[in-house]
Z-matrix of the N, CA and C atoms (Angstrom, degrees):
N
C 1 1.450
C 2 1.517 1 109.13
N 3 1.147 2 120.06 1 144.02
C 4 1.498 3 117.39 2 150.81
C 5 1.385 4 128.67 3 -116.65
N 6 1.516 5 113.47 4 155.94
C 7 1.599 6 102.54 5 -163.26
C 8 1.949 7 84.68 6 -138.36
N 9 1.297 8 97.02 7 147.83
C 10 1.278 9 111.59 8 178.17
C 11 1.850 10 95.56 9 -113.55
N 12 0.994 11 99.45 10 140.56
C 13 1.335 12 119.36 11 171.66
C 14 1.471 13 130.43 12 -155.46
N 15 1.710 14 109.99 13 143.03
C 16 1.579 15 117.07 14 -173.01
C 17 1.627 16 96.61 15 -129.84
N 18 1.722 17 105.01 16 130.76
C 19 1.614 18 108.68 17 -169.85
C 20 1.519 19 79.39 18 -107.61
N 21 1.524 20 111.17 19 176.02
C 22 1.658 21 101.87 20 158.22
C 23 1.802 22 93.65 21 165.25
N 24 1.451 23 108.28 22 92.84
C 25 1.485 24 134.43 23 172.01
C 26 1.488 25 104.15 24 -19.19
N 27 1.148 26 118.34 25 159.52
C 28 1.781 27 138.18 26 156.75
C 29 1.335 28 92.16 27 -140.59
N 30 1.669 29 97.50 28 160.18
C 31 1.692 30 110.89 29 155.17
C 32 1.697 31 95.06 30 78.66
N 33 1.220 32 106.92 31 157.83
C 34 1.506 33 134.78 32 -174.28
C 35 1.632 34 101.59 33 -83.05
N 36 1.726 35 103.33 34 143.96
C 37 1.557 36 109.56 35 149.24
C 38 1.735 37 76.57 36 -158.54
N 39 1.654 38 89.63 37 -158.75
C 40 1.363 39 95.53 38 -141.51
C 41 1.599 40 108.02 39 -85.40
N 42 1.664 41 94.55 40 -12.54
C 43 1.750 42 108.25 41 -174.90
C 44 1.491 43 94.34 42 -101.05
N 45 1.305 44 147.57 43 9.89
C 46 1.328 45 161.50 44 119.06
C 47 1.609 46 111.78 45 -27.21
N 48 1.440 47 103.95 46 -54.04
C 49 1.648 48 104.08 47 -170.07
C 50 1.277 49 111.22 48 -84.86
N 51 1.674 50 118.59 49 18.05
C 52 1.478 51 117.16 50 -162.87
C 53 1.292 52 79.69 51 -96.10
N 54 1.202 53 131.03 52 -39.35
C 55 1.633 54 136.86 53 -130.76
C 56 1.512 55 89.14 54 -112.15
N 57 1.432 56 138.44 55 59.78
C 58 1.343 57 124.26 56 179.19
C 59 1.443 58 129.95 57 -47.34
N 60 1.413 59 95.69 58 -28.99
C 61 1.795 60 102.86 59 -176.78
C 62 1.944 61 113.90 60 -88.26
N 63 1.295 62 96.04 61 29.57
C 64 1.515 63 97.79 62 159.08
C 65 1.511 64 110.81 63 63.29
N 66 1.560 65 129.97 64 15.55
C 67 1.351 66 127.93 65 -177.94
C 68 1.352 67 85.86 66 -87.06
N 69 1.680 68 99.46 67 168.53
C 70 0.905 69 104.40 68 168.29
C 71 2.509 70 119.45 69 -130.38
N 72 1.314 71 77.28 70 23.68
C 73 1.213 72 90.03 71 -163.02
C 74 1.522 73 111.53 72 -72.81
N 75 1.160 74 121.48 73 -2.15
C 76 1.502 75 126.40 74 147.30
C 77 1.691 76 130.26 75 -50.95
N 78 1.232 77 96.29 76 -45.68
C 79 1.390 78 134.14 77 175.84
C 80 1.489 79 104.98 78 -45.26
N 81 1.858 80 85.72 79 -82.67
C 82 1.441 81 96.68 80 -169.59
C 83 1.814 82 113.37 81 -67.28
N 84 1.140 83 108.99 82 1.79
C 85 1.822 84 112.68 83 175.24
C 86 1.243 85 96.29 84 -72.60
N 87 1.782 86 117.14 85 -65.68
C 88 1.670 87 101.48 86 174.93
C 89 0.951 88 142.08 87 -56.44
N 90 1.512 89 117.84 88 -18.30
C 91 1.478 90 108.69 89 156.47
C 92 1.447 91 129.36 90 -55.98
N 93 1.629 92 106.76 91 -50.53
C 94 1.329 93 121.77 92 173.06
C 95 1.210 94 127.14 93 -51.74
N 96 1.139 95 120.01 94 -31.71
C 97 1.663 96 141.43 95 147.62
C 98 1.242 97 108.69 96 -35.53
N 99 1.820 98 144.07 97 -95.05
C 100 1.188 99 155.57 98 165.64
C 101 1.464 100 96.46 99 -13.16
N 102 1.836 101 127.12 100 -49.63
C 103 1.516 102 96.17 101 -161.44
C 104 1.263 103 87.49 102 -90.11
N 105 0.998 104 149.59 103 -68.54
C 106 1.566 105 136.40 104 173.06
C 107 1.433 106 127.12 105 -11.43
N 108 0.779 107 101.17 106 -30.80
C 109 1.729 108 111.00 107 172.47
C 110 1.797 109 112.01 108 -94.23
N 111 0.826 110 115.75 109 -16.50
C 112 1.732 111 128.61 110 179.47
C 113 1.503 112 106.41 111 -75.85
N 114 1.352 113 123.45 112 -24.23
C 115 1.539 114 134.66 113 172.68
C 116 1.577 115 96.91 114 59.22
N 117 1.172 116 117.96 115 49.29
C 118 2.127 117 128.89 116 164.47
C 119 1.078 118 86.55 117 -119.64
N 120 1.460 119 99.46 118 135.04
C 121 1.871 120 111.93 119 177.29
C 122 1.654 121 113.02 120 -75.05
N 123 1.269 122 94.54 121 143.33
C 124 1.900 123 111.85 122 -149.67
C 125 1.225 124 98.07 123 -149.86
N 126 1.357 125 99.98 124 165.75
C 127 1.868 126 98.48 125 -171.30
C 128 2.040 127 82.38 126 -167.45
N 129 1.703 128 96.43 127 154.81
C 130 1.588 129 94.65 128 -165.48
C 131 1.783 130 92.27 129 -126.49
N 132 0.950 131 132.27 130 140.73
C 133 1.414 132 140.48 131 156.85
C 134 1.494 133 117.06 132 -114.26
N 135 1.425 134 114.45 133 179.67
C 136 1.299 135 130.11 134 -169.32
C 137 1.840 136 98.33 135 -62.90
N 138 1.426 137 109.99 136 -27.54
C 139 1.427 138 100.65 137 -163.28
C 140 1.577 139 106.61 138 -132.62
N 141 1.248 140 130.93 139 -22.33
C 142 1.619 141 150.42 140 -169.33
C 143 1.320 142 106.58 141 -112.14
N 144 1.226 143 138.40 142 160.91
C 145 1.158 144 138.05 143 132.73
C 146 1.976 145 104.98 144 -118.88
N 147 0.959 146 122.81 145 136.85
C 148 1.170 147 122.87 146 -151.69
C 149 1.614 148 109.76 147 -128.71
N 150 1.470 149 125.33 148 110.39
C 151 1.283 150 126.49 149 -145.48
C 152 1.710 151 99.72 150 -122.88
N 153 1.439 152 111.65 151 148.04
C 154 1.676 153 112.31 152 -169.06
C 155 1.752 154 76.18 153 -122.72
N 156 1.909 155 95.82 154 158.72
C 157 1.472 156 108.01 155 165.42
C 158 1.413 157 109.46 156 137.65
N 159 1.285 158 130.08 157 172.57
C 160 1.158 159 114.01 158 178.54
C 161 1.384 160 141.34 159 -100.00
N 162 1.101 161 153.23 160 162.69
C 163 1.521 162 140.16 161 -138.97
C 164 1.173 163 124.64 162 -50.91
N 165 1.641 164 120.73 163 -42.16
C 166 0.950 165 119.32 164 -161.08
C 167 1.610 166 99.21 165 -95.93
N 168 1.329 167 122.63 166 -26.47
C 169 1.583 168 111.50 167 -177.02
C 170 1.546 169 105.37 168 -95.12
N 171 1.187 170 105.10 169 -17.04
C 172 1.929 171 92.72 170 157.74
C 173 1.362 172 105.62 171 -69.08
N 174 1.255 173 125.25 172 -37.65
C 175 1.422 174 100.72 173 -159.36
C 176 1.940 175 120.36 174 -84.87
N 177 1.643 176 108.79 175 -10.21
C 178 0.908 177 148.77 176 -164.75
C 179 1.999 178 99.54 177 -80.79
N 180 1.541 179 101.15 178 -58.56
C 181 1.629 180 103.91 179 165.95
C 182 1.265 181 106.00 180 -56.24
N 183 1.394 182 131.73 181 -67.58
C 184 1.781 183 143.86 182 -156.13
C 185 1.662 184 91.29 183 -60.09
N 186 1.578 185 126.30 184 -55.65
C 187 1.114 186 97.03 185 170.08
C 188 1.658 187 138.45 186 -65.02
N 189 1.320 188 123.66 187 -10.82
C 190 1.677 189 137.35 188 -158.83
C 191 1.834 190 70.73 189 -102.75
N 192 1.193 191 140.88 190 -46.57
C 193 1.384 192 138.18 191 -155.70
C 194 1.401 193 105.39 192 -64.46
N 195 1.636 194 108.92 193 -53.09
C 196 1.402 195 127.11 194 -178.33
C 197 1.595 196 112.53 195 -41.30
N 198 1.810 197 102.83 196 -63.62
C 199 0.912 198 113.56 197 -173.26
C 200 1.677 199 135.07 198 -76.29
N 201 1.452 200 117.88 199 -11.49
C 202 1.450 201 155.68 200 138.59
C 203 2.245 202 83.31 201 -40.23
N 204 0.998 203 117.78 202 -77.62
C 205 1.522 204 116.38 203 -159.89
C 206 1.925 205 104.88 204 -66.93
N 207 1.417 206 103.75 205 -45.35
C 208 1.387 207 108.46 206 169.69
C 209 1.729 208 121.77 207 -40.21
N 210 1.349 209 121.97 208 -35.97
C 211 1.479 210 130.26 209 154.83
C 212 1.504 211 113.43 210 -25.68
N 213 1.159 212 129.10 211 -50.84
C 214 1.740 213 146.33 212 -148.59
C 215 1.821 214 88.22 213 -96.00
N 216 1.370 215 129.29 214 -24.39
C 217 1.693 216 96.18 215 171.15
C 218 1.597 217 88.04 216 -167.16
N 219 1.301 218 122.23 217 -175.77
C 220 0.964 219 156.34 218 -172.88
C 221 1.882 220 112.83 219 -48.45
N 222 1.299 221 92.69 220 -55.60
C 223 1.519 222 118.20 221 -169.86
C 224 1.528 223 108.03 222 -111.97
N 225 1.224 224 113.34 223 168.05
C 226 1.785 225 104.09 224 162.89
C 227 1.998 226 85.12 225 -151.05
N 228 1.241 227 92.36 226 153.77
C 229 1.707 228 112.96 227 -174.11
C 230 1.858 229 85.10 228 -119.68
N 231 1.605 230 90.92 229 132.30
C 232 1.891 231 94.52 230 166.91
C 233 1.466 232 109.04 231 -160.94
N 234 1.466 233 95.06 232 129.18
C 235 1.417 234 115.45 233 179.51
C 236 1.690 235 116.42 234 -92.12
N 237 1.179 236 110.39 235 138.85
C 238 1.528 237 120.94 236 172.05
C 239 1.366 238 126.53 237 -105.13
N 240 1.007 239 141.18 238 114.08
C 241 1.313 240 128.63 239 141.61
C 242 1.726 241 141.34 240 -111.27
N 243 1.292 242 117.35 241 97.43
C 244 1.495 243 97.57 242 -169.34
C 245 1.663 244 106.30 243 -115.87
N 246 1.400 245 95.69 244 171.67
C 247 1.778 246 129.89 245 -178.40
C 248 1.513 247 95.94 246 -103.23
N 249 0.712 248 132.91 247 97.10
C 250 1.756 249 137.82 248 164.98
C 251 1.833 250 107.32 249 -92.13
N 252 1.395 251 95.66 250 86.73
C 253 1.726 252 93.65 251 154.69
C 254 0.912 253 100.01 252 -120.78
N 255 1.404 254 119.98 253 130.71
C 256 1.957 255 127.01 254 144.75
C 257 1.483 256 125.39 255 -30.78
N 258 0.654 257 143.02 256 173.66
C 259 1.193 258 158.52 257 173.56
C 260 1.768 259 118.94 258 29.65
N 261 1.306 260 118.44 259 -8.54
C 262 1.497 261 135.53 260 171.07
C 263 1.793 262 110.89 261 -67.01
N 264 1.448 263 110.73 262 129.44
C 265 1.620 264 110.58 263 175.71
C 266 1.630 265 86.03 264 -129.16
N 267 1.453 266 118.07 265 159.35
C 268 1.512 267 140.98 266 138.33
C 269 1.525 268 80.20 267 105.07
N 270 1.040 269 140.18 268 19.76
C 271 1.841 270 125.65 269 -160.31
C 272 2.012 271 78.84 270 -94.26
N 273 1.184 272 156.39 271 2.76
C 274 1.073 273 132.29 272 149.51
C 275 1.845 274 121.02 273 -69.82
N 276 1.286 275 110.46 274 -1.01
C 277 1.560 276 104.27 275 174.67
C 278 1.582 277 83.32 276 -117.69
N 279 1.405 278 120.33 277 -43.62
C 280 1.555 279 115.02 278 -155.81
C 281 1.587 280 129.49 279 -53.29
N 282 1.788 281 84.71 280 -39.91
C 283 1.503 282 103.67 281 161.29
C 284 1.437 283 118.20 282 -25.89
N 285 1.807 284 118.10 283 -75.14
C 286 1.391 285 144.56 284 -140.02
C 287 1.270 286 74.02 285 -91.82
N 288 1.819 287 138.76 286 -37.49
C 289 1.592 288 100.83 287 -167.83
C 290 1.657 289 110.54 288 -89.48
N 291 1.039 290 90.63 289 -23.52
C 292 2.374 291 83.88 290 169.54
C 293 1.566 292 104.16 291 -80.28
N 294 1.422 293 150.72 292 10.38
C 295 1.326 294 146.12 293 158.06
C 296 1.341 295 102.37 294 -89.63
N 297 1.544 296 129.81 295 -66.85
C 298 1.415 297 118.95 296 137.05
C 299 1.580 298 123.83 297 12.87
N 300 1.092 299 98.37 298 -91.56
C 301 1.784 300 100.68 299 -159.42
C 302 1.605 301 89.15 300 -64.55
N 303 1.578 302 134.54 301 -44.24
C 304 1.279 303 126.41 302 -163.62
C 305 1.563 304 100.19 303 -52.08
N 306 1.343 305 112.40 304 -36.19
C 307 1.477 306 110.35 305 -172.09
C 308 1.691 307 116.28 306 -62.90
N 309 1.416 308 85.58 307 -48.49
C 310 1.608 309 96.07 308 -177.27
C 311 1.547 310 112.98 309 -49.45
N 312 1.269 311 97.57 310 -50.24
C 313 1.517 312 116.79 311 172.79
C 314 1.406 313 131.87 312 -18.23
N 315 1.986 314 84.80 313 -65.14
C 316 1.890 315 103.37 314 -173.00
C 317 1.670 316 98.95 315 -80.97
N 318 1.314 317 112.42 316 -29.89
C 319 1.450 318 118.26 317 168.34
C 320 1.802 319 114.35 318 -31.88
N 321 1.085 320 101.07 319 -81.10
C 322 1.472 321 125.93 320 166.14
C 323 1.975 322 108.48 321 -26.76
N 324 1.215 323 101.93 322 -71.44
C 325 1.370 324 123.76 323 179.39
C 326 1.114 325 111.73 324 -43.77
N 327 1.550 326 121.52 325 -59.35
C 328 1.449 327 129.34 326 179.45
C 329 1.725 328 115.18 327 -75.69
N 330 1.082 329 108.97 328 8.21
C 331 1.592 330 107.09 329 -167.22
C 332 1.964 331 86.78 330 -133.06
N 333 1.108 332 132.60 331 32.55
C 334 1.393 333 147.77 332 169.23
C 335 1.581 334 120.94 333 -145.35
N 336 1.118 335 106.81 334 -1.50
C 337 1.564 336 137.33 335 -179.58
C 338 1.849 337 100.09 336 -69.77
């Protein structure tokens, strides 16, 4: 399965008051940390960090991840999104390389038109 997920603190603690200007990108480093350190293939964007593996030890990082980010304030806000197929591995690169070739594809197609 893969699950995309965004953690991202509210509310004060004490490593909160380090960061006066309200970022939260401290935060979200420790999260990113935990899945990086979990050795399940993961990939980080501007807004997701996006984790491969199977249910229970994805869900096992995202929670240790959450709570790694929960440190930075009071509250923590977290978004989910997952792809649940059974029996599928590598679909975090495999994905981007069959969207890829589709591109290349219509590329090709439209430039023979």
């Amino acid at each position: 399965m893969l699950v995309a997920f965004s953690v991202a603190p509210s509310g004060t603690s004490d490593l909160s008051r380090e960061n006066p200007d309200g970022s939260v990108h401290d935060a979200v480093a420790a999260a990113v940390a935990v899945v990086r350190e979990s050795g399940l293939p993961n990939s980080t964007d501007s807004m997701f960090t996006t984790i491969e593996g199977e249910w229970d030890e994805v869900m096992t990082v995202i929670k240790n991840a959450t709570e790694a980010a929960g440190r930075y304030g009071s509250r923590v806000s977290l978004v989910l999104k997952a792809d649940i197929r059974p029996g599928r591995t590598g679909e975090l690169t495999g994905k981007v390389e069959r969207l890829e070739a589709a591109l290349a594809e219509q590329q090709q197609f439209e430039g023979h038109s």
